[in-house]
C-alpha positions in Angstrom: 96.0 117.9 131.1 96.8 115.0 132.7 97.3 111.6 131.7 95.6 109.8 134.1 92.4 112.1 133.4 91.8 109.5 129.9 91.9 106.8 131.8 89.3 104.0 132.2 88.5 100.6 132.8 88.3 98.1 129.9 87.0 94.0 130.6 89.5 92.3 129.1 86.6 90.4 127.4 85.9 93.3 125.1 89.3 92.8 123.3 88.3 91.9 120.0 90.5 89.1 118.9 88.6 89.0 115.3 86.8 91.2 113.0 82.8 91.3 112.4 81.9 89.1 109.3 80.7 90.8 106.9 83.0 93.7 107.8 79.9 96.4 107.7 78.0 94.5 109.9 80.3 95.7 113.1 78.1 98.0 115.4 78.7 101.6 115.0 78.2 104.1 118.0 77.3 107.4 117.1 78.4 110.4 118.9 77.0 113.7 118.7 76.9 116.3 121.5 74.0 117.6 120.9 72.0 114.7 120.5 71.1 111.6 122.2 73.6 108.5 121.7 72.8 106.3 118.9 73.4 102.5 118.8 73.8 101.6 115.1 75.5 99.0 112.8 78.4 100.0 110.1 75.9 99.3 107.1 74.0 102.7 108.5 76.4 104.8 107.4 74.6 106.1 104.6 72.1 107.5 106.5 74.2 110.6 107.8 76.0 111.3 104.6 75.0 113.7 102.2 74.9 114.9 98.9 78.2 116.8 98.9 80.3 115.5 101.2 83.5 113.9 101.3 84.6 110.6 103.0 88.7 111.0 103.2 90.0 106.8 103.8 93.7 106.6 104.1 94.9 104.3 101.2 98.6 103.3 102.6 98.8 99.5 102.9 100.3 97.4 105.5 103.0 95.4 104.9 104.0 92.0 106.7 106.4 94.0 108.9 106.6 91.4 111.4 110.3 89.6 111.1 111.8 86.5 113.0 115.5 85.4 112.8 119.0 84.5 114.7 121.8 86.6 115.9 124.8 85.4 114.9 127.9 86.5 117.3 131.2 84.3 117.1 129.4 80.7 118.0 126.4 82.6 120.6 123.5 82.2 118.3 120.0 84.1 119.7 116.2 84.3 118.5 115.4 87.8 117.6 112.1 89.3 116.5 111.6 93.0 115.2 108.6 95.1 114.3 110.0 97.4 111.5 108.2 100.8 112.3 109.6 103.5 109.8 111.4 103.6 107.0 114.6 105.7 107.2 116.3 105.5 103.7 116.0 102.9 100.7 117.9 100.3 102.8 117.4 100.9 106.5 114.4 100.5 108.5 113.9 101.8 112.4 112.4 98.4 114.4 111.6 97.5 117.8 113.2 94.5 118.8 112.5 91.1 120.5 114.9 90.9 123.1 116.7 94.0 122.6 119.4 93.4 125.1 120.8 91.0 122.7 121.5 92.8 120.1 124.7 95.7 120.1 125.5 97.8 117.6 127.5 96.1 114.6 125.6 93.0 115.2 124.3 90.8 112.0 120.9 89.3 112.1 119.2 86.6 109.3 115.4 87.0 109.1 114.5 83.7 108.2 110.9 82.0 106.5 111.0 78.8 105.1 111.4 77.8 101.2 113.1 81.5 100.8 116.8 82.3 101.4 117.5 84.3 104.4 117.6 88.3 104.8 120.3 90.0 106.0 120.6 93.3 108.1 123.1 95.0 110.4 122.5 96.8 113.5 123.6 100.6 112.9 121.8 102.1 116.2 120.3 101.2 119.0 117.9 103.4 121.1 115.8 103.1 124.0 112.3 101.3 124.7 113.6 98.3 122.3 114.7 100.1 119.2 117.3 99.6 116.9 117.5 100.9 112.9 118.6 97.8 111.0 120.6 98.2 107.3 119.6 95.7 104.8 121.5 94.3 101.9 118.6 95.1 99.4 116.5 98.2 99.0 114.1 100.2 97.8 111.3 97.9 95.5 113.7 95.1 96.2 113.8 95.1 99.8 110.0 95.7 100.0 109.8 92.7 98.1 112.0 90.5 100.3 109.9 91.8 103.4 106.9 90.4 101.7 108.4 87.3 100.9 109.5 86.6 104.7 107.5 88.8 107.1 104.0 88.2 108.7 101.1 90.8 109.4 102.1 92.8 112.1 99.2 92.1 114.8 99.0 95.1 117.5 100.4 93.3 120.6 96.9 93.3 122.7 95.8 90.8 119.8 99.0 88.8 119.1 99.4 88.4 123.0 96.5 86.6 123.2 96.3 84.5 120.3 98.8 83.5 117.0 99.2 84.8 114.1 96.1 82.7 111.5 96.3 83.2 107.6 93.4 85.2 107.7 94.9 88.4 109.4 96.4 88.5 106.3 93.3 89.6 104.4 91.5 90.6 107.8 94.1 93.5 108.5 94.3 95.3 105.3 91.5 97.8 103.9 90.2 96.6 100.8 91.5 99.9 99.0 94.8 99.7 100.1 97.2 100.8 97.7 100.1 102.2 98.7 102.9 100.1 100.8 104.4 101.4 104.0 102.6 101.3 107.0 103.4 98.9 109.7 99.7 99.2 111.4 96.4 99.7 109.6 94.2 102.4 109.7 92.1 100.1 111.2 88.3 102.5 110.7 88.7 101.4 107.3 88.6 97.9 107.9 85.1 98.1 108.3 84.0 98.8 104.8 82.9 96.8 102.1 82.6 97.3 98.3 78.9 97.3 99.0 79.3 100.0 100.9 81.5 102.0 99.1 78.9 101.6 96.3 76.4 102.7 98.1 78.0 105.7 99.4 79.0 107.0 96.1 75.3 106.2 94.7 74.4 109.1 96.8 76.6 111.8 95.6 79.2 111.6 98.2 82.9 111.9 96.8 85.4 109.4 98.2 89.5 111.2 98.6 91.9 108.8 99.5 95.2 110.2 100.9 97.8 108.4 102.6 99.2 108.2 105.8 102.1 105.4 106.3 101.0 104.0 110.1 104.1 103.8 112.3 104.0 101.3 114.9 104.6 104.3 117.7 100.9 104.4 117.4 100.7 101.5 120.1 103.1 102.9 122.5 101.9 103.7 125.6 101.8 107.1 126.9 104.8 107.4 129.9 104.6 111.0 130.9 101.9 112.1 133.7 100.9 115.7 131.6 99.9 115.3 127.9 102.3 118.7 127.1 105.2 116.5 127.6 104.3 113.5 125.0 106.2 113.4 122.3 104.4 112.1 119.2 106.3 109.3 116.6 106.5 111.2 113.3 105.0 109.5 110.2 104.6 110.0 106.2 101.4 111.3 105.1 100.7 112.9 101.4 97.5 114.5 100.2 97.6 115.7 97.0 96.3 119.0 95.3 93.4 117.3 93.4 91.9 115.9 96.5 92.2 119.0 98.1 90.0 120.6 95.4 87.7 118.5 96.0 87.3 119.0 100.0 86.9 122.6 98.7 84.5 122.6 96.3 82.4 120.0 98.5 82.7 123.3 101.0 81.5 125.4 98.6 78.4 123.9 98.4 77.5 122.8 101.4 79.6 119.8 102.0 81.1 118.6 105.3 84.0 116.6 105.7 84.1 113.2 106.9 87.4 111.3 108.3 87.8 107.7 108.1 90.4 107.1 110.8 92.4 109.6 113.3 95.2 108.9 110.7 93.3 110.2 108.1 92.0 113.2 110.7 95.6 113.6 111.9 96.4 114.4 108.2 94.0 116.2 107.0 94.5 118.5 110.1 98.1 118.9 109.8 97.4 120.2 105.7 95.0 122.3 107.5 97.4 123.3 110.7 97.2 127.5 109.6 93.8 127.5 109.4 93.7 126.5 105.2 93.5 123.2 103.7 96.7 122.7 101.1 98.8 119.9 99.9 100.5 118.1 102.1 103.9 115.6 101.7 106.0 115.2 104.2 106.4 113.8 108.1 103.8 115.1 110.9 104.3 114.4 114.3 100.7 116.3 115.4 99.5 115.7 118.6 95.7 116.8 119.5 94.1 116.9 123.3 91.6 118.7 124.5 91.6 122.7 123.5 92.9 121.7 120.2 90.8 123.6 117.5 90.0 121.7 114.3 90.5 123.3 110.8 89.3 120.7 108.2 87.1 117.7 110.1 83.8 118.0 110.4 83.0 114.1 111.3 85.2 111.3 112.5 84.4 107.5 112.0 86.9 105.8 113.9 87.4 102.3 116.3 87.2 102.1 120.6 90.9 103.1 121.5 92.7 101.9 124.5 92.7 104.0 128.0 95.4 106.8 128.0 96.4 106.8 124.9 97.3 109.7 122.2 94.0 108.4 120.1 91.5 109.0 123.0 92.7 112.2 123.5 92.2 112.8 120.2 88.7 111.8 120.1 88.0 113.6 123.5 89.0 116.9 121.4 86.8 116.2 118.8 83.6 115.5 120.3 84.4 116.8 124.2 85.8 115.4 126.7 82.6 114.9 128.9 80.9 113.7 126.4 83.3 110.9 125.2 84.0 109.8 128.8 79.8 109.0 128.7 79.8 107.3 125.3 82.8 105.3 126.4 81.1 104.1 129.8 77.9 103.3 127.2 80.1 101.1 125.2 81.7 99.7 127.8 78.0 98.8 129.4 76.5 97.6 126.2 79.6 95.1 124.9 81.0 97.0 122.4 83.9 95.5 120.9 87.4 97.5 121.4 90.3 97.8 119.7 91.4 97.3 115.7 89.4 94.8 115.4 86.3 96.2 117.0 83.3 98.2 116.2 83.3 101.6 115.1 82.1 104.5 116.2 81.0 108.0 114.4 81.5 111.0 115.9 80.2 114.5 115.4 82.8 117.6 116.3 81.9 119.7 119.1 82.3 123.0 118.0 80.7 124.8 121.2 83.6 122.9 123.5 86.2 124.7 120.7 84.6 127.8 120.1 85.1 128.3 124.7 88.8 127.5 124.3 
């Protein structure tokens, strides 16, 4: 398909610089094709789950991955910032960089945050669209550790364009059952839930997986191809493990469906699922789902508004149809919903008929 074909317009007022407070009040639009559209809140959840099923949430945690310092070459001295993206070994991290063009290969940078002592990477490689893959002086734990001491929440650029950086991101961009560091973005579906919720949810028989799907920050990249076959998806580190996918099988058994928190948690469970059976899963997946894609282990997707021609709305134009999602998106856009990771929700039911005619 083409690119253009997932496009829309968005008011630029329904950018949501903030969260909902509490973070279950956000609205929640629900999506099922063969019903009416539903305008709901997050806290109404609970009303389509069921005894049985399974709400997957992906537990990686986000850390501060956004890094400011000075390039040092013979007495020129530059202001660099880098997003790191992707780990590549214990020491080295792939970034996008703030201004590329001055940085070279074999350059040394000092990421610097007051009150701390200053970290230290080399340049090894530089690729295109801003990206370089930096060597550190510390790794593994360690270097982690020094990350967190000097970094700051990495805001997705439609938020941190608009406004700075504010102590509460801090808390405001994490899920509270985040466990796991290594992702540079959140899963941000999962932002909207509360312990209330999660109580709630349980209360009524419904199992809750976690499995976890380090966030790269390729998920904000724009899509710069005009046909969708020629995308090519950022790979990132996902693991579900064995007992979880007992679980999502004896749920089946009786009667159970399957619902996503999150296309990262979908992207996942479908690429454990890609041969048609859920198993394990550890490793990279670079999957990449449009329209005609048929879905193996999802039965329900809770996820935010995503931006206009991008890989997620695709995604969600699969799931539930593409007609269909172009009309709840035009009824979101009407009735003020609030876009983006920081946005309301929406819950959508798959569309089995659109797959079954591919």
């Amino acid at each position: 398909m083409r690119v253009d074909d997932f496009d829309f317009t968005l008011p630029d007022d329904l950018v949501a610089l903030h969260p909902a407070v509490p973070r279950d009040s956000a609205r929640m639009l629900v999506v099922d094709p063969a019903k009416e559209i539903q305008d709901r809140s997050v806290s109404e959840l609970l009303e389509f789950l069921s005894e049985n099923d399974v709400l997957v949430v992906n537990n990686t945690k986000v850390l501060p991955a956004e890094l400011v310092g000075t390039r040092t070459r013979g007495d020129a001295v530059a202001k660099i910032s880098v997003n790191l993206h992707k780990r590549v070994d214990p020491s080295q991290w792939r970034a996008f960089a703030r201004p590329a063009k001055k940085l070279a290969i074999g350059d040394h940078v000092e990421f610097l945050r007051e009150g701390v002592d200053p970290l230290r990477a080399e340049v090894v490689e530089k690729a295109d669209a801003g990206e370089v893959q930096l060597k550190f002086a510390e790794k593994g734990a360690e270097l982690d550790e020094a990350i967190k001491a000097r970094g700051a929440m990495p805001l997705p650029p439609y938020i941190g364009a608009k406004r700075d950086h504010e102590d509460q991101d801090d808390t405001d961009y994490q899920t509270i059952y985040a466990k796991h560091d290594g992702a540079v973005a959140a899963p941000t579906a999962g932002l909207h839930f509360t312990d209330r919720l999660l109580d709630a949810i349980r209360a009524k028989g419904v199992k809750i997986e976690e499995v976890t799907l380090h966030v790269g920050a390729g998920t904000f990249l724009p899509v710069k191809v005009d046909n969708t076959e020629d995308h090519k998806m950022h790979a990132e580190w996902g693991e579900i493990t064995p007992a979880t996918i007992d679980t999502i099988k004896n749920a089946r058994t009786k009667g159970g469906r399957v619902f996503a928190v999150g296309t990262t948690s979908l992207r996942l469970l479908e690429s454990a699922a890609f041969d048609g059976e859920l198993k394990p899963f550890c490793g990279e997946t670079d999957i990449f789902i449009t329209p005609g894609y048929r879905f193996n282990a999802v039965d329900v997707l809770m996820t935010n508004f995503h931006l206009p021609k991008s890989t997620l709305f695709m995604l969600v134009s699969a799931f539930s149809g593409f007609e269909t999602m172009q009309k709840a998106y035009k009824h979101a856009i009407d009735n003020k919903y609030r876009f983006y990771s920081f946005g309301d929700a929406s819950l959508l039911f798959r569309d089995d008929s659109a797959d079954k005619d591919k």
